[in-house]
C-alpha positions in Angstrom: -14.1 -23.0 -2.1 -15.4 -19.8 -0.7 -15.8 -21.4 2.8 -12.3 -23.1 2.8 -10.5 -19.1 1.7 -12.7 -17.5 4.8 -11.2 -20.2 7.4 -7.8 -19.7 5.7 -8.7 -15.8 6.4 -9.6 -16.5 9.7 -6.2 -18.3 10.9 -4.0 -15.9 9.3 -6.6 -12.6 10.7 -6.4 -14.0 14.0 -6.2 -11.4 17.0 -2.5 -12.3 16.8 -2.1 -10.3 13.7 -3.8 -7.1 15.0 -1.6 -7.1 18.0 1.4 -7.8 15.8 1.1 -5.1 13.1 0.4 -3.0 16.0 2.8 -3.6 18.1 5.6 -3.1 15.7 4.3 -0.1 14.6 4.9 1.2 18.2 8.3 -0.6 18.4 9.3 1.3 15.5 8.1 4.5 16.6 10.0 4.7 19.8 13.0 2.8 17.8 13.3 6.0 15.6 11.9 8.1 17.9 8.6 9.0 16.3 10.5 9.3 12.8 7.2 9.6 11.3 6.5 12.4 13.2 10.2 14.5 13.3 10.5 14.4 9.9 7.2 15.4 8.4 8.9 18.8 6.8 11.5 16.8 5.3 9.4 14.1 4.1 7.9 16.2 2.0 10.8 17.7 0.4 12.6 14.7 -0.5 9.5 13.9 -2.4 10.9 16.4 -5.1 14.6 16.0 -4.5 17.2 13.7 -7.2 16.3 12.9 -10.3 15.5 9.1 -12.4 18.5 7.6 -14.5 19.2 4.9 -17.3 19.3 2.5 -14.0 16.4 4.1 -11.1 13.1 6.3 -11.2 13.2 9.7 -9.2 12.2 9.6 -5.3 8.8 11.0 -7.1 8.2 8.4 -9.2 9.4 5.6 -6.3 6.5 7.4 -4.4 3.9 7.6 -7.3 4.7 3.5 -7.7 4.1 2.8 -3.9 1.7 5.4 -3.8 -0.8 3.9 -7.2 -0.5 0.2 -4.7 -1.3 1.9 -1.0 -4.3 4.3 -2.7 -6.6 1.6 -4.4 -10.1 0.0 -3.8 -9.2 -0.1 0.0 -9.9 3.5 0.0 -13.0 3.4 -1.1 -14.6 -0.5 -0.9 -12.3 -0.9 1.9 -13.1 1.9 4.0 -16.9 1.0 3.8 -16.4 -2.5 5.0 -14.5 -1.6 7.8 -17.4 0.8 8.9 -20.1 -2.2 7.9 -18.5 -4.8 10.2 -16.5 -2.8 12.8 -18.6 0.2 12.8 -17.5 4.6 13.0 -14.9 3.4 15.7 -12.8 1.4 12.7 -12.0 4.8 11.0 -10.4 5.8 14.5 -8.4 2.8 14.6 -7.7 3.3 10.7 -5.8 6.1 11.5 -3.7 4.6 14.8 -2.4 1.8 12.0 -1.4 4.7 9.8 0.2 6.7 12.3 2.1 3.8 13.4 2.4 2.2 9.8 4.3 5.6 9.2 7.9 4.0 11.3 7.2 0.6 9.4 7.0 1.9 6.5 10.3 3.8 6.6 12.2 1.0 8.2 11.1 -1.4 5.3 11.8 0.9 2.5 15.2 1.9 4.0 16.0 -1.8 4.4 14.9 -2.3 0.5 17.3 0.8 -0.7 20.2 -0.8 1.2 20.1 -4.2 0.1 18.6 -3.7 -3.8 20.9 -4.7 -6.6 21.6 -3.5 -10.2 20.3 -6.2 -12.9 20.8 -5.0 -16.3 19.4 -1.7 -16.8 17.4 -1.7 -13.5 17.4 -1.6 -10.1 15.7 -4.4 -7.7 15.3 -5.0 -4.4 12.3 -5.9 -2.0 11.6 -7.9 1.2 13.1 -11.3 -0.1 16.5 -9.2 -1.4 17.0 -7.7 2.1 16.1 -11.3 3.6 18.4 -12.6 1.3 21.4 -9.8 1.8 20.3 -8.6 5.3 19.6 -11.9 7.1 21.2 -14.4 5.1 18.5 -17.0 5.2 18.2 -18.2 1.4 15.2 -20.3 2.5 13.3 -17.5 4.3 14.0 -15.0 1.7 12.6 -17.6 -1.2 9.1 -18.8 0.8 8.4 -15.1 0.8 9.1 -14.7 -2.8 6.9 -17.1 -3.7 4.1 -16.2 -1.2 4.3 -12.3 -2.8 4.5 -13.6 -6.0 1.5 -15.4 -5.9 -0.2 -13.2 -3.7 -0.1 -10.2 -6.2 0.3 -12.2 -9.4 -3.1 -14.1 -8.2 -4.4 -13.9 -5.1 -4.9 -9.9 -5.1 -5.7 -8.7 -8.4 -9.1 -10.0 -8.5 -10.8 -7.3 -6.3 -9.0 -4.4 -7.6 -10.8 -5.6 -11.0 -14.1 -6.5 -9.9 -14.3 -3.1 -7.8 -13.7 -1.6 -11.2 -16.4 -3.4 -13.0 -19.1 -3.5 -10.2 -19.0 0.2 -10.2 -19.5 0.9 -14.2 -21.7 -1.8 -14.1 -23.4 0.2 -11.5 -23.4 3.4 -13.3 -23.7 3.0 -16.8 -25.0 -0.6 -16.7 -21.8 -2.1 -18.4 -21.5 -5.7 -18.2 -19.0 -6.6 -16.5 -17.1 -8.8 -18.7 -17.2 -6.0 -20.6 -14.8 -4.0 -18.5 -12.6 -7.4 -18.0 -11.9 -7.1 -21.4 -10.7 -3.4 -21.4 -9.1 -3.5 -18.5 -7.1 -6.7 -20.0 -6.0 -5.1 -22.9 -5.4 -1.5 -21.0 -2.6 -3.9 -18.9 -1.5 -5.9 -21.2 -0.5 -2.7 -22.8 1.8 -1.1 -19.8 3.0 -4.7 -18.2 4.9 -5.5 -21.7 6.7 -2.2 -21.4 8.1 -2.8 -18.1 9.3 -1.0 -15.2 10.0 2.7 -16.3 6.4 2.3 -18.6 4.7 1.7 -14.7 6.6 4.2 -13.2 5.8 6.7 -15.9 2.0 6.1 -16.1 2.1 6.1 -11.8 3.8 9.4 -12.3 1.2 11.1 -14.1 -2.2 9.8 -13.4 -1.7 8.7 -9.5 -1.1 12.7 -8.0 -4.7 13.5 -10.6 -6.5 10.5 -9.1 -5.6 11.6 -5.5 -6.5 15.2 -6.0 -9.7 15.0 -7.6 -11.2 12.9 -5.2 -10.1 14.8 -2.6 -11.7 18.1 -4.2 -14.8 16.2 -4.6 -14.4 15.2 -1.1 -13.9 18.5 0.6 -17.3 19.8 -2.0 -19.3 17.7 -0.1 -18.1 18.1 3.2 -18.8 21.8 2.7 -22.1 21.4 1.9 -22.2 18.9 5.4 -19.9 21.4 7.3 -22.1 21.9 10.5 -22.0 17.9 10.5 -18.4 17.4 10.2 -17.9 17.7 13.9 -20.5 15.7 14.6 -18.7 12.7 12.8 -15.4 13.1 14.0 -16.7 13.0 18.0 -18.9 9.7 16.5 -15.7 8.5 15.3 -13.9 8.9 18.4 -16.3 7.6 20.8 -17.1 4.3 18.8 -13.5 3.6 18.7 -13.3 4.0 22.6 -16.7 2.5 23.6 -18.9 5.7 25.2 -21.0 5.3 22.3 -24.4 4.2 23.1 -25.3 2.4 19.9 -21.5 1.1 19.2 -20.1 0.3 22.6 -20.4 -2.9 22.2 -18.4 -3.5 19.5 -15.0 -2.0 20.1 -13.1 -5.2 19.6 -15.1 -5.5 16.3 -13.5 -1.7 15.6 -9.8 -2.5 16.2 -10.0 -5.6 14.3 -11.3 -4.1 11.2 -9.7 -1.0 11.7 -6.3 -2.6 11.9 -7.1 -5.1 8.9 -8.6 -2.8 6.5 -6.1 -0.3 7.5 -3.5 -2.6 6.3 -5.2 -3.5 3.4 -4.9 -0.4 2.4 -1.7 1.3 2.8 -0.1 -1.7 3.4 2.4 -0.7 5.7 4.7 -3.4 7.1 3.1 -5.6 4.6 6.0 -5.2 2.0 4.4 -3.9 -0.7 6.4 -0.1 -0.6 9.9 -1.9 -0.6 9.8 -2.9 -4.5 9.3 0.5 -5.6 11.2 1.7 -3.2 14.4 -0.3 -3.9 14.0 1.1 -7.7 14.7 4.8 -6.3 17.4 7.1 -7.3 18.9 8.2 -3.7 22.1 9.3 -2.5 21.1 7.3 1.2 18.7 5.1 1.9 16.6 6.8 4.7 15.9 9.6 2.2 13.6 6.8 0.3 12.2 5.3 3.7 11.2 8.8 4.4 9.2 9.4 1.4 7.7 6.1 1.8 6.8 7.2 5.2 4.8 10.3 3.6 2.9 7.7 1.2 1.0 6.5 4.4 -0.2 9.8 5.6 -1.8 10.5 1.8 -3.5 7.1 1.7 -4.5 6.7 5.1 -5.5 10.3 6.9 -6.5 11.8 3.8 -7.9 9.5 1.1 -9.5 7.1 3.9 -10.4 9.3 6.1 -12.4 11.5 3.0 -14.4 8.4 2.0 -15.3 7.7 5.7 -16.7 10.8 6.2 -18.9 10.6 3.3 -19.7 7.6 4.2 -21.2 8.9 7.3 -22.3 12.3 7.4 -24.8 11.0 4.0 -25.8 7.9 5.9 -25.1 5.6 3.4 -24.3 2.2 5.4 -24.9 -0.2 7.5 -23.5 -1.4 10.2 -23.4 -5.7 11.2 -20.7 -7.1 13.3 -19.9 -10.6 12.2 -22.4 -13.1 13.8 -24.7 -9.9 14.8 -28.0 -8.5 13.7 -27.4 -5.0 12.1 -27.3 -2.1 14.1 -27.7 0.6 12.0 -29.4 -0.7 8.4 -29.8 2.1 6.1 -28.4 0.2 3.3 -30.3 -3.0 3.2 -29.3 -5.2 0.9 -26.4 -3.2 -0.7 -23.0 -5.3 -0.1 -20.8 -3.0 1.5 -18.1 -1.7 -0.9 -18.0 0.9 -3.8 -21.8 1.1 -4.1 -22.0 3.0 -0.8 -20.1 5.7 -1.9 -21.5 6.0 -5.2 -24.6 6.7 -3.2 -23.1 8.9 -0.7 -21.9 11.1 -3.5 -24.8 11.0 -5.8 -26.8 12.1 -2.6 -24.5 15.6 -2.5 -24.0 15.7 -6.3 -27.0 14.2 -8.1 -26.2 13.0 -12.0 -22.9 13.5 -11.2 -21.6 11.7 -7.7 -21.9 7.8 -9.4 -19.9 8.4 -12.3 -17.4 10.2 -10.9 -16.9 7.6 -8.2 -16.7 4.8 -11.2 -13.6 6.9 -12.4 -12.3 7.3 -9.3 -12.0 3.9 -8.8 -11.3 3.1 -12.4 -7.6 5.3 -11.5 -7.0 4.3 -7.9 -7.8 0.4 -8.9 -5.8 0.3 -12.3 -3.0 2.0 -11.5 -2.8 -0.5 -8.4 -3.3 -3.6 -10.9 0.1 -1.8 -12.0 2.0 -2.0 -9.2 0.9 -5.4 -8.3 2.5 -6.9 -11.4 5.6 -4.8 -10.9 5.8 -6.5 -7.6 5.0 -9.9 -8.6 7.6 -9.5 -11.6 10.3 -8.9 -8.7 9.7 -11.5 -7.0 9.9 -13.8 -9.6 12.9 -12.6 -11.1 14.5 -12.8 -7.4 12.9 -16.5 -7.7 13.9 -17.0 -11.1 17.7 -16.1 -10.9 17.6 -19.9 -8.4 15.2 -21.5 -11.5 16.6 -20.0 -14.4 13.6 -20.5 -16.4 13.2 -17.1 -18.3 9.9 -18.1 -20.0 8.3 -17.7 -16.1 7.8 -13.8 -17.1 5.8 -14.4 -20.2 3.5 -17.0 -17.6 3.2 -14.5 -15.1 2.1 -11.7 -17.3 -0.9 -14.4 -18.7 -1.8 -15.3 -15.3 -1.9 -12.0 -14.0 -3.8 -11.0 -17.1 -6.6 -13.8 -16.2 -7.1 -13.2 -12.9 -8.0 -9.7 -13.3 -10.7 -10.6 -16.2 -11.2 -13.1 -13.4 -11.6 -10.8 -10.8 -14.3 -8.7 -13.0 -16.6 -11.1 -13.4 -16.3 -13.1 -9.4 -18.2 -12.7 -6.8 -16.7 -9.6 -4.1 -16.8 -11.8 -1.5 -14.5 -14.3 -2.9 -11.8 -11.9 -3.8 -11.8 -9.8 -0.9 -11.2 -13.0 1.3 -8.5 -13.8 -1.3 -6.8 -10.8 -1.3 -6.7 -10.6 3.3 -5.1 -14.0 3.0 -2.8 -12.5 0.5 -1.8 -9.4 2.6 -2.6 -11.0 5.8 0.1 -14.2 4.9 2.6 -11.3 3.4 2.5 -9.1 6.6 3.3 -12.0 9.1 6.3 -13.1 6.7 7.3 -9.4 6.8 7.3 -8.2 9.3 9.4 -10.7 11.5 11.7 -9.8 8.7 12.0 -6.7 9.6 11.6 -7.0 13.1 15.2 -9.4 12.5 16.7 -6.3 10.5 15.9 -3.6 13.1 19.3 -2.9 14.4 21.3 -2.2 10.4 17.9 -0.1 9.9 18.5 2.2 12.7 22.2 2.3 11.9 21.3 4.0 8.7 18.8 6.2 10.2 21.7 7.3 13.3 23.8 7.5 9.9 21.7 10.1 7.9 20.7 11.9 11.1 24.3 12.7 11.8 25.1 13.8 8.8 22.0 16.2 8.7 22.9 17.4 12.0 26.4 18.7 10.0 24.8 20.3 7.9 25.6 18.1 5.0 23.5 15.8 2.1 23.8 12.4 3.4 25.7 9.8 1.3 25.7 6.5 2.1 28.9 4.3 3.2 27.8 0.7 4.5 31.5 0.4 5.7 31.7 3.4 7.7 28.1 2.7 8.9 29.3 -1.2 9.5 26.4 -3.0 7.2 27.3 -6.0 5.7 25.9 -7.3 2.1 25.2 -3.9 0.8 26.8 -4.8 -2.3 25.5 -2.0 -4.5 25.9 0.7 -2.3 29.8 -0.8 -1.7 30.3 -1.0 -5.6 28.9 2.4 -5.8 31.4 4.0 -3.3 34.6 2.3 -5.0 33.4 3.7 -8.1 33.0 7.2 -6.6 36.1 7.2 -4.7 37.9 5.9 -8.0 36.4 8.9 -10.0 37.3 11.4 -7.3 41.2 9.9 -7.3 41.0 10.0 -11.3 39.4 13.5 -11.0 42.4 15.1 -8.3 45.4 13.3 -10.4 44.0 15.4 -13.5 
């Protein structure tokens, strides 16, 4: 089985799909102008701007959502295997997919906010909504419903478990079925309570998770500070070829760069648009610009922390696919949590390993959270053509399994699992997106101008001339009723 998932890997993680993600990154970039860039500032304070209702969570908790499924084991297990088979130079490439991940990112959480619908006492919305809405190809819009479905409901889930597990089991020498078990019951606990339960967990533990590590982080690169320079320039010239001992290996660098970079913050790949479409917002570019932020955190300064311990402790090695090793100071350790167990431990003896384990314990489970909130959309987009209601109560077992699945697999398995997951999703996506480009920068030229007068941008899809944004047309009449009610009175 394990030999028929890596050749699946390999047709979907062809060089195609590097040059793709990349490339419309830098389409969207110069579409928008470097959005990603302009609007840092005002990223940031949208993060705190409008509040949650009976109906949406606050741009805060939309963020926390997307942000507990972009920071996960791909920041930690993912950033090692990037260095293990594409060497230093993947970081550097790493942070290229971020940068350019910034302008997908916004376009595909703007598209989600103008296209989501009200279902009972919810919002939802997502890639197969704005396919759906946007495009108006019913068939396109449910293939990728079902591919996200059971890409997160059971194609994914497994390695954010098992990263879990191998880590306590690592530390305190829990058996890993062990952990299965808790982590089952933890879930089982927040998936029944639905939507504003996730969103109110994400809120609170994800901005702790994030922080700590990052404290930890900056600890030991204080104590490595005359090094620190010394790993950026060995970044750098490993992603560019002038290194001596990595030079040959730059293709190795993009590729897992680019993939792992993807795996993680998942930019272009979908994922953001869920939570996204469940925002509170006056406009939709106010949520694509938050969503644009998420990147940054998980990319340049979650990734780019574990990297560098990684590195300047010299935990890892270093074996391009089909290669002897090049550097082996890990022999025998798979890459993947271990490593920077080690590499903290090394700084912070007694304490570095167990802090790790909860580290990952947060940034894994609160992804597991996300994942079913997005595999729950997509079947509820799918179920609304099935009408089978008992599908929920399926899903929520079969997610259930796979992560006590997950805990007790092999890595390998699962990580080839879940980059046919993301890698099938991102394709699908992004041509989506791609077809959707010119409403998106409508709404962006839309909210600029209205910045540029100096006022809070509302949105109007008929003054801005989109078609099928039902909600946000509903949502004006109402207004413009009120307003009429309001004046006669």
């Amino acid at each position: 089985m394990e030999q028929m998932v890596d050749w699946a890997v390999g047709q979907v993680w062809s060089l195609g799909l590097v040059v793709f993600a990349l490339g419309a990154g830098l389409f969207f970039s110069i579409a928008t102008r470097f959005v990603q860039i302009r609007y840092f500032k005002e990223m940031i304070k949208l993060l705190f701007e409008g509040k949650s209702s009976e109906t949406g969570v606050s741009s805060f908790q939309a963020f926390c959502m997307a942000l507990a499924g972009r920071v996960g084991i791909g920041n930690i297990a993912g950033v090692a295997t990037a260095i293990a088979f594409g060497g230093p130079g993947a970081v550097f490439w790493m942070w290229i997919m971020a940068l350019l991940g910034g302008a997908s990112a916004f376009i595909e959480s703007t598209l989600a906010q103008v296209y989501k619908i009200k279902e009972g006492d919810q919002y939802r919305g997502g890639t197969p909504y704005f396919i759906e809405k946007g495009l108006r190809i019913k068939w396109f819009a449910s293939l990728v419903a079902i591919v996200v479905t059971l890409c997160y409901g059971i194609l994914v889930p497994g390695i954010q478990a098992n990263t879990i597990a191998v880590g306590f089991e690592n530390t305190a020498g829990i058996h890993k079925s062990m952990t299965g078990i808790v982590l089952v019951l933890l879930l089982g606990i927040i998936i029944f309570g639905g939507v504003k339960r996730i969103a109110n967990v994400a809120e609170k533990v994800v901005p702790f998770m994030a922080l700590g590590y990052v404290i930890v982080t900056f600890i030991i690169l204080f104590a490595n500070a005359a090094e620190v320079p010394a790993m950026f320039a060995l970044i750098i010239t490993s992603a560019f070829g002038t290194n001596e001992l990595f030079g040959g290996i730059v293709g190795a660098a993009i590729a897992w760069g680019v993939k792992r970079a993807v795996f993680s913050n998942v930019a272009g790949v979908g994922e953001g648009t869920y939570s996204s479409a469940a925002a509170e917002v006056s406009h939709p570019a106010k949520q694509g610009l938050v969503q644009g932020f998420s990147v940054y955190i998980d990319t340049i300064v979650v990734c780019t922390a574990t990297a560098l311990m990684i590195l300047i402790t010299g935990m890892y090695s270093i074996t391009p696919e089909g290669q002897e090793p090049i550097v082996d100071k890990m022999a025998g350790i798979e890459a993947g949590p271990i490593w920077t167990q080690e590499a903290v431990e090394s700084i912070l003896p007694g304490f570095g390993s167990l802090f790790v384990s909860i580290a990952i314990f947060f940034f894994a489970f609160t992804t597991l959270m996300a994942y079913y909130y997005i595999a729950e959309t997509t079947l509820v987009f799918l179920d609304k053509k099935l009408k089978m209601n008992w599908l929920k109560i399926i899903l929520k077992i079969v997610f259930l399994g796979m992560v006590y699945f997950g805990s007790v697999e092999s890595a390998s398995l699962l990580w080839a699992l879940g980059d046919l997951g993301f890698g099938s999703m991102a394709w699908l996506n992004l041509i989506a997106i791609l077809l959707l480009t010119k409403p998106a920068i409508k709404v962006f030229k839309d909210y600029e101008t209205q910045k540029r007068a100096g006022l809070d941008p509302v949105f109007d899809p008929i003054k801005v001339g989109i078609k099928g944004a039902d909600f946000w047309e509903e949502k004006c009449k109402e207004e413009s009723a009120f307003n009429n009610n309001q004046s006669v009175g």
